[in-house]
matplotlib code that plots the C-alpha trace (Angstrom):
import matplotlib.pyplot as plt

x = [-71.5, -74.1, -75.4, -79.2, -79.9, -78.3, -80.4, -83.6, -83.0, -82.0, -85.5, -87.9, -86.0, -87.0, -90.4, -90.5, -88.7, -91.9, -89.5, -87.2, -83.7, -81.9, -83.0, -82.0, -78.7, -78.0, -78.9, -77.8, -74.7, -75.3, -76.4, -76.5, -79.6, -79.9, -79.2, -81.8, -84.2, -83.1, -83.7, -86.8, -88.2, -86.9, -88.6, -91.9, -92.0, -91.0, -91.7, -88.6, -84.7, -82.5, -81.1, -77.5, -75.6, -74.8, -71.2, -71.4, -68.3, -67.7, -65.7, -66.4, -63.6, -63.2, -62.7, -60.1, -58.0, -57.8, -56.7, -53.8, -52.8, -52.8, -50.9, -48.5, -48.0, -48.0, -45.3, -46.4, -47.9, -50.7, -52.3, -52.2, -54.1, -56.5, -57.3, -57.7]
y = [231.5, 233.0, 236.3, 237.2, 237.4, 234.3, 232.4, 234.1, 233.5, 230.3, 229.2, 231.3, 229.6, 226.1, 227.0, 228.2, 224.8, 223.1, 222.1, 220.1, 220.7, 219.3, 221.8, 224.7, 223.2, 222.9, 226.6, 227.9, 225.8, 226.0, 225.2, 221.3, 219.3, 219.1, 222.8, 224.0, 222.0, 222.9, 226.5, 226.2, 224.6, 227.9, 230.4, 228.1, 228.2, 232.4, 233.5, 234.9, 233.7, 234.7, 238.1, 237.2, 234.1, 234.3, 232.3, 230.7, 229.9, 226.1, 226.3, 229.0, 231.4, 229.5, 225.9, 227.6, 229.2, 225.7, 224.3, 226.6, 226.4, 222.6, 223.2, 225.1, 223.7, 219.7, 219.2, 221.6, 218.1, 219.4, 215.9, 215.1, 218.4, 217.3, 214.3, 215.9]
z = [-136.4, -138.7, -138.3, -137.5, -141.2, -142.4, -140.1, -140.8, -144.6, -144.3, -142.0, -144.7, -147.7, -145.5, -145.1, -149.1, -150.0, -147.9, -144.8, -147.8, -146.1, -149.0, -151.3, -149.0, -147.9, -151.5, -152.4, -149.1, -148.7, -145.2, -142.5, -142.4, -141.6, -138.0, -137.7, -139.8, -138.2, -134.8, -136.1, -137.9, -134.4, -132.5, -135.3, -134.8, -131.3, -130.4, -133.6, -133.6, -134.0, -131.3, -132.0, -130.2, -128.9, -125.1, -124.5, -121.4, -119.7, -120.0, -116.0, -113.5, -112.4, -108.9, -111.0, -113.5, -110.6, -108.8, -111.8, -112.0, -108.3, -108.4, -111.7, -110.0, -106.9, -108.3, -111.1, -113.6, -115.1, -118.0, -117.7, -114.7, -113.5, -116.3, -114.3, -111.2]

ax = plt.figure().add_subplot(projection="3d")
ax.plot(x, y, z, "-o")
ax.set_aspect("equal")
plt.show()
């Protein structure tokens, strides 16, 4: 992950370079393509880059507790609680 100021550098170095992604991939060494555009559509659109990432948890606490009883209670069998 890239901080706040990595990112905004990295968008006003795209706009400088006239949107040419190449050219600030190549100075930057980061980010790739799609991710500077995906950016750059963000700053266009707020204004603004967002300040903080929020992680969202990819399973909710009930689904990661049922895993673990079924775990548990069936075999201790890792792939067969994955297909479950």
């Amino acid at each position: 992950m890239y901080s706040y100021e990595e990112r905004m550098k990295a968008v006003k170095l795209y706009v400088k370079y006239d949107l040419c992604a190449a050219d600030t991939v190549r100075e930057l060494g980061y980010p790739n393509r799609k991710m500077l555009v995906r950016r750059y559509k963000e700053y266009k659109e707020t204004g603004d880059l967002h300040k903080q990432y929020i992680k969202r948890p990819k399973y909710t606490t009930e689904q990661m507790k049922a895993a673990v009883d079924y775990y548990l209670e069936h075999g201790h069998n890792i792939s067969r609680t994955v297909r479950v």
